[in-house]
N, C-alpha and C positions, 0 to 999 in steps of 0.2 A: 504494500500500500504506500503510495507516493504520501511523505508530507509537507508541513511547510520550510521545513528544513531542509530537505532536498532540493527545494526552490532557491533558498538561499544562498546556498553551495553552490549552483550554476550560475547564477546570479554573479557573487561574488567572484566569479574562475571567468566568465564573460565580461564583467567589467577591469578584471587585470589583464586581460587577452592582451600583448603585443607582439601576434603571429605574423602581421603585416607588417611591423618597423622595419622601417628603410623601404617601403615598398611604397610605399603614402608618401605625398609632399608634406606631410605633417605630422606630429604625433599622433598615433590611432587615440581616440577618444570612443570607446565604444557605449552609443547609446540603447537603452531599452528598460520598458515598464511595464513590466506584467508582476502580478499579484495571487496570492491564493485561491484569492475570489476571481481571477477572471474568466470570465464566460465569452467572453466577445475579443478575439485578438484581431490586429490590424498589421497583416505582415503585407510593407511597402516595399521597397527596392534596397534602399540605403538610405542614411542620414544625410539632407542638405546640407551645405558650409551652414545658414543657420542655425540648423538642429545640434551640428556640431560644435558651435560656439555655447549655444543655450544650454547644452545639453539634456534638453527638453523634448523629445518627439515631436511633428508636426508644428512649432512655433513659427509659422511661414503663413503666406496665401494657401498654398495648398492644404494646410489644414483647416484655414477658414471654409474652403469650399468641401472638405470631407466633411465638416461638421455638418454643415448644411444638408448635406445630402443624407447623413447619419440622423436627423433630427433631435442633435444635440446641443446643447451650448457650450460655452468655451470652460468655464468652472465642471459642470460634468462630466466633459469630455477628461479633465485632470483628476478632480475629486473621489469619483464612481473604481473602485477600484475594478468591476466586473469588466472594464474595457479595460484593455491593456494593447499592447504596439508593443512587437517585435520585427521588423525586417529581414530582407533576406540576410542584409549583412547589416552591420551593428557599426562602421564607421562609415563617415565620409571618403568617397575613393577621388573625391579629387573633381574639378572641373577641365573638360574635356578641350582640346585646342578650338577647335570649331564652336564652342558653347554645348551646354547641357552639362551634368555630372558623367562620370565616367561612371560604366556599367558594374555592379555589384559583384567582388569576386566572389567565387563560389566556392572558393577555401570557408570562408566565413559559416556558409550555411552548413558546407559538409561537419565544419569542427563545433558546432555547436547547435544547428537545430533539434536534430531528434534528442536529445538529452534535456533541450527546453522546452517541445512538447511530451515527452512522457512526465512533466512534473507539472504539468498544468491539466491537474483531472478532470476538473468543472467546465472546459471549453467546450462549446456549442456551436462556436459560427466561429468562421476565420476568412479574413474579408482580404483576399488578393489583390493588388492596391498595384497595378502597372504590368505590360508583360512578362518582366525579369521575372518577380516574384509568381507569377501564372508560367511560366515554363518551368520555373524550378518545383514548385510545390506539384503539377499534373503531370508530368513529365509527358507522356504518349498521349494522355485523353486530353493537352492543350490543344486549342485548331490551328491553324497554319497562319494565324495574325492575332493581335488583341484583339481588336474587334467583332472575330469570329468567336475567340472565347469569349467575352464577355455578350455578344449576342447568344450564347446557348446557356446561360448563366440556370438554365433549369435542369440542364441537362448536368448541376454540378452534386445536385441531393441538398439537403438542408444543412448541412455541416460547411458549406464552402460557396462563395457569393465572389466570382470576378467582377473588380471591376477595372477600369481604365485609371492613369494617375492624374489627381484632381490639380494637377502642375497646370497653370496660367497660356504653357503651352498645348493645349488640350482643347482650350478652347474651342476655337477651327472644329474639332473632333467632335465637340458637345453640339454644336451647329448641325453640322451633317447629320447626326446622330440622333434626331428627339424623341427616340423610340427609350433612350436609355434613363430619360429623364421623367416619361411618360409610364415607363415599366418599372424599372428595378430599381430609383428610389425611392416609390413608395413602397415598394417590397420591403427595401433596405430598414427604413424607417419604423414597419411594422412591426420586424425583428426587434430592434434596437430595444424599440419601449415596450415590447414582450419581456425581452431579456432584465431591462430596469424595473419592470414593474414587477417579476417575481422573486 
């Protein structure tokens, strides 16, 4: 039987992780917030420079607009410990020449995810937050673009909700898209306040 102490211990061995030093333009800063109680995890790509500075999850646009879609506000999206945010990878990897972040290594997830979901017993829903994080967590059953996964988002059972990453650059995306806004966040939403209200 997992306890809160098991949590702990990953916890504590993931935020002294410097498996990447020297491989980063920076010190690794590894972020992440999950709790005993959490039912509802948010695995996104990587920490923004941001997230990296704040050492807070989602402190950016981008999490004003997950919130939104989550239909939560900014104090329970922190406070509520049943949400929690893990990533694929736990630091920031950098900005890319061209713009954007550089893509999430997958060192990160191989050394440290399944050891931080077998300690999270009470999860429910786990909200795939960009393609990175939707190829690594489906492996074979992702489609051949986000927006194919995230268009079959029924096809994922109720344990697992793709969606696209609510990055400013997505925009454009939302546009084209108002199927996803018209479907699957009131879906998202009705989860949420399921999840808070028991």
């Amino acid at each position: 039987m997992t306890t809160s102490s098991d949590l702990d211990a990953v916890l504590s061995d993931i935020r002294a992780c410097r498996a990447c030093l020297g491989e980063l333009p920076h010190t690794p800063r590894p972020v992440v917030r999950v709790f005993p109680e959490t039912r509802l995890l948010i695995c996104g790509q990587a920490p923004g420079r941001r997230v990296h500075e704040s050492g807070l999850p989602f402190t950016d646009p981008s999490g004003d607009r997950l919130r939104d879609w989550m239909g939560v506000d900014h104090e329970t999206f922190y406070a509520d410990h049943r949400i929690g945010v893990a990533a694929q990878a736990f630091c920031y990897p950098g900005t890319a020449p061209k713009g954007g972040d550089y893509p999430p290594p997958r060192r990160c997830a191989e050394l440290w995810r399944p050891r931080l979901l077998q300690a999270l017993p009470r999860m429910e829903l786990t909200l795939l937050v960009g393609g990175h994080a939707q190829v690594w967590a489906l492996g074979d059953r992702a489609k051949s673009t986000m927006t194919d996964t995230v268009r079959a988002w029924r096809d994922y059972g109720p344990a697992v909700l793709p969606l696209p990453h609510p990055s400013w650059r997505n925009t454009a995306w939302l546009r084209r898209n108002p199927w996803f806004e018209a479907e699957v966040v009131p879906y998202l939403r009705q989860r949420v306040q399921g999840m808070l209200r028991g």
